[in-house]
C-alpha positions in Angstrom: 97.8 128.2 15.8 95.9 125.8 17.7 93.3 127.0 19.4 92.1 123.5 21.8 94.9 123.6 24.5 94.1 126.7 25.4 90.3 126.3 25.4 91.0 123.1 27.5 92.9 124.9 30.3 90.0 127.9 30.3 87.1 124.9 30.7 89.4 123.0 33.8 89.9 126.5 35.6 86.3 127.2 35.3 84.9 123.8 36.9 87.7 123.6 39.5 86.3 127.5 41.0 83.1 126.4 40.9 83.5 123.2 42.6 85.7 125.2 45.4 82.5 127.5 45.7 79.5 124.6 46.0 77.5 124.2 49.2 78.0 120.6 50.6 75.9 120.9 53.6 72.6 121.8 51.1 74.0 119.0 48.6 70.9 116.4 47.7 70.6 114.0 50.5 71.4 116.2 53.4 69.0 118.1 55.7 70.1 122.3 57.1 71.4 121.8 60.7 71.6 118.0 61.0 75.3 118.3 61.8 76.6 115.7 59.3 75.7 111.9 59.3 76.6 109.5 62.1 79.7 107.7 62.4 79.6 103.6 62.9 80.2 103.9 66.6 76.8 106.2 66.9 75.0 103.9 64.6 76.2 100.9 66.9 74.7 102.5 70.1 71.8 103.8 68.8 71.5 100.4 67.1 72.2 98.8 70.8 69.8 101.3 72.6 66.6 100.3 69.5 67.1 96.7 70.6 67.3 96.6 74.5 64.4 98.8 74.5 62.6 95.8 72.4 64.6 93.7 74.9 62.6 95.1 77.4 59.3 94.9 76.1 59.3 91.2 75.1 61.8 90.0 78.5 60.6 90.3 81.7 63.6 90.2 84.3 61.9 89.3 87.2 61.4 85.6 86.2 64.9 85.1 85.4 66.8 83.6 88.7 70.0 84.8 87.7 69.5 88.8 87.6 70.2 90.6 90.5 70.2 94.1 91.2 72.7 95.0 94.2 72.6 97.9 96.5 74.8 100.1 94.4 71.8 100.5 91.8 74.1 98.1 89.6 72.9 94.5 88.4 74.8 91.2 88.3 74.8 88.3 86.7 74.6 85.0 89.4 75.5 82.7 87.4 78.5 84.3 85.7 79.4 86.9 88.7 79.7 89.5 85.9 78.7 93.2 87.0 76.7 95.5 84.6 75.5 98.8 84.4 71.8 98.7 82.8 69.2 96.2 82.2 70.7 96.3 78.2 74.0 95.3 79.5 72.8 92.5 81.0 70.6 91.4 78.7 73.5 91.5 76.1 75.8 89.0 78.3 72.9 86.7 78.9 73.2 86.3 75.0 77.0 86.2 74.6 78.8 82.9 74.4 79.8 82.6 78.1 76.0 83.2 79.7 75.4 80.2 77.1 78.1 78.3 78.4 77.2 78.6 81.7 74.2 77.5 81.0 74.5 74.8 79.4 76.7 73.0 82.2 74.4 74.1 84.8 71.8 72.2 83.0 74.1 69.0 82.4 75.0 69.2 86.4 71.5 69.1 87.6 70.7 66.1 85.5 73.9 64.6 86.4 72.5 65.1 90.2 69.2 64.0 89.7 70.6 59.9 88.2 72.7 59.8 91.2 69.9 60.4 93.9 67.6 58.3 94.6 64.1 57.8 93.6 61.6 58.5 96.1 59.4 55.6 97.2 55.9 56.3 95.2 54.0 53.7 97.2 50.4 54.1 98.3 51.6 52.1 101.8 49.6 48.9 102.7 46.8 47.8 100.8 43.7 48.2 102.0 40.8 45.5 101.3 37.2 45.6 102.2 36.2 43.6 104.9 33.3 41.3 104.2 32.6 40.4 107.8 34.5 37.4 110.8 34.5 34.0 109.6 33.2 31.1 111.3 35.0 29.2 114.0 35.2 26.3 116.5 36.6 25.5 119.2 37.2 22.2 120.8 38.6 21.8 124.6 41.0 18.8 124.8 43.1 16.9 127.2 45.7 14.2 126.4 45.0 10.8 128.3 48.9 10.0 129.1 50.2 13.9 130.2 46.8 15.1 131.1 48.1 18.0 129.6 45.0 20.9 128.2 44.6 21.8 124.9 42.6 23.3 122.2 41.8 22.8 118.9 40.5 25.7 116.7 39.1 25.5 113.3 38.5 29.0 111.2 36.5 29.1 108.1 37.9 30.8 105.2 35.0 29.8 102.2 35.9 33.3 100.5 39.8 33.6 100.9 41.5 33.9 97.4 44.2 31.0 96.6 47.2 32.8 97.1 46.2 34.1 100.3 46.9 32.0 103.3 46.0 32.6 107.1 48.1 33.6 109.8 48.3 33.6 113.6 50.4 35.0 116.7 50.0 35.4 120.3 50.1 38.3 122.1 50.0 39.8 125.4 47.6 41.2 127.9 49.4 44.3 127.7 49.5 44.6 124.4 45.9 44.7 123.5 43.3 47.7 124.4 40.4 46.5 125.1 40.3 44.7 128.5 42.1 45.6 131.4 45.4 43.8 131.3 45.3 41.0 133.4 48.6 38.5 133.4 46.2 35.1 133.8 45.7 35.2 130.4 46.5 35.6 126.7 45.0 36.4 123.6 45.5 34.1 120.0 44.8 36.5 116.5 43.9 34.7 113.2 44.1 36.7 110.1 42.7 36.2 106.4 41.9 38.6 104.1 39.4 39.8 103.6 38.0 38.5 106.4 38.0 40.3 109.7 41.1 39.8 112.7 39.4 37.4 115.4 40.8 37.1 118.7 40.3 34.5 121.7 41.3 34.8 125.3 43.4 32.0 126.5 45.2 31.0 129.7 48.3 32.5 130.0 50.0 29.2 129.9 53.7 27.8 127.2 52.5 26.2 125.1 53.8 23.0 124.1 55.7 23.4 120.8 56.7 20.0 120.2 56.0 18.6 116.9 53.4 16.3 117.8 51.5 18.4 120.3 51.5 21.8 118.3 49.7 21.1 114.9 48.7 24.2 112.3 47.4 22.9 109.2 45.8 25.0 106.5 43.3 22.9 104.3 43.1 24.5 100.5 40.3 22.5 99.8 38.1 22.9 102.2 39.6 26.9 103.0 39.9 25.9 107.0 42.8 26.2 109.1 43.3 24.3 112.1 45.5 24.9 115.0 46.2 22.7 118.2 47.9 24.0 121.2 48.6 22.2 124.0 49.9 24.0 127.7 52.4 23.2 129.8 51.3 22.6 133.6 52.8 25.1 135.8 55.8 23.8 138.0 56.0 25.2 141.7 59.8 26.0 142.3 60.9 26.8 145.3 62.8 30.1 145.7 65.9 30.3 146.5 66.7 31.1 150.1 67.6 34.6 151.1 71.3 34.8 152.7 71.2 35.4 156.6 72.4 38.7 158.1 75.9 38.1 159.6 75.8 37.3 163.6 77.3 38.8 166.3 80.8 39.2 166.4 83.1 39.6 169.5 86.5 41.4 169.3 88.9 41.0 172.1 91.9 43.5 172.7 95.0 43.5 175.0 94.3 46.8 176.7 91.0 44.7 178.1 87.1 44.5 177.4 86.0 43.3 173.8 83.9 45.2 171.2 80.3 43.7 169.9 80.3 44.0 165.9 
């Protein structure tokens, strides 16, 4: 007979009992009393708890304006108003898609805002020049022969003024000025040039005469002078107007007899 089926159904029961009798927890690979490997949700946390440790190390929360811790020893997110247990947690949204999001549109708003409002003014204010000291003047007292009106002619020297620059003048009042007591007999007349000094004269407090002929201002590029001729008005006395007179006496006569004085 033939011996081999026999022989192979001895050899199958043999390794099929000793396979039922072999020690998997001392097998090649496996540590006594390490209670089996880890599953892939252990492996996720412990994976998750390895990197908000390094999270924490590299990240420092307290710069960032959007973490919050609340009084319930919980933390929040300001910009998404998410709640979350642990500094990991949070740290875990801020680099999920909708922290990004968020982000991102916050950033596109403020620069938005900052087109529409306007720019401030960066201005340093009025220029300031150096003054190189009061130019020279004249001053001439005239009178016209047919009016017998007063005038007076000023000329201002200007030999340093630059050629865009052209002198100015105004009146102004007693009151206005600082320096003397105000007294209403008179006013004062300013020319300024840069860089020249402001001078001022006194004059009577007198209109002046702004017709065409009679009130000259010329400024001479040539020469740098500026002239100016003003001419006063002579006062005119005009009588007030009278005052109205208290109402007189006024008798009132009644049937019953006797009057009554009003």
């Amino acid at each position: 007979k033939n011996p081999w089926p026999r022989l192979a159904f001895y050899v199958f029961c043999t390794v099929k009992g000793s396979l039922s009798a072999m020690d998997f927890q001392n097998r090649v690979g496996h540590k006594m009393g390490t209670g089996g490997p880890a599953t892939d949700q252990e492996v996720a946390m412990d994976r998750r708890e390895r990197l908000r440790k390094l999270a924490l190390e590299t990240i420092d929360l307290s710069k960032d304006p959007y973490f919050l811790r609340n009084h319930l020893g919980s933390y929040e997110c300001k910009l998404c108003l998410t709640l979350h247990t642990n500094e990991g947690s949070y740290l875990a949204h801020t680099q999920g898609k909708k922290h990004q999001i968020n982000l991102a549109r916050r950033a596109a708003k403020e620069k938005q805002d900052m087109t529409v409002q306007p720019q401030p003014n960066l201005s340093a204010g009025p220029k300031k020049a150096v003054k190189i000291g009061r130019p020279g003047y004249r001053v001439t007292k005239e009178r016209d022969p047919e009016t017998q009106q007063k005038a007076l002619l000023f000329e201002i020297e200007y030999p340093e003024v630059l050629d865009k620059v052209k002198p100015r003048h105004r009146f102004m009042s007693c009151y206005e000025q600082q320096v003397d007591p105000p007294d209403n007999k008179f006013q004062y007349l300013l020319f300024a040039c840069e860089p020249y000094e402001t001078i001022c004269f006194k004059v009577p407090n007198m209109e002046i005469d702004k017709d065409g002929k009679k009130f000259y201002v010329n400024w001479d590029k040539q020469r740098k002078v500026f002239t100016m001729q003003a001419f006063f008005k002579d006062r005119e006395m005009q009588e007030l107007p009278a005052l109205p007179q208290r109402p007189g006496s006024t008798q009132l006569a009644f049937h019953g007899g006797g009057s009554f004085v009003r």
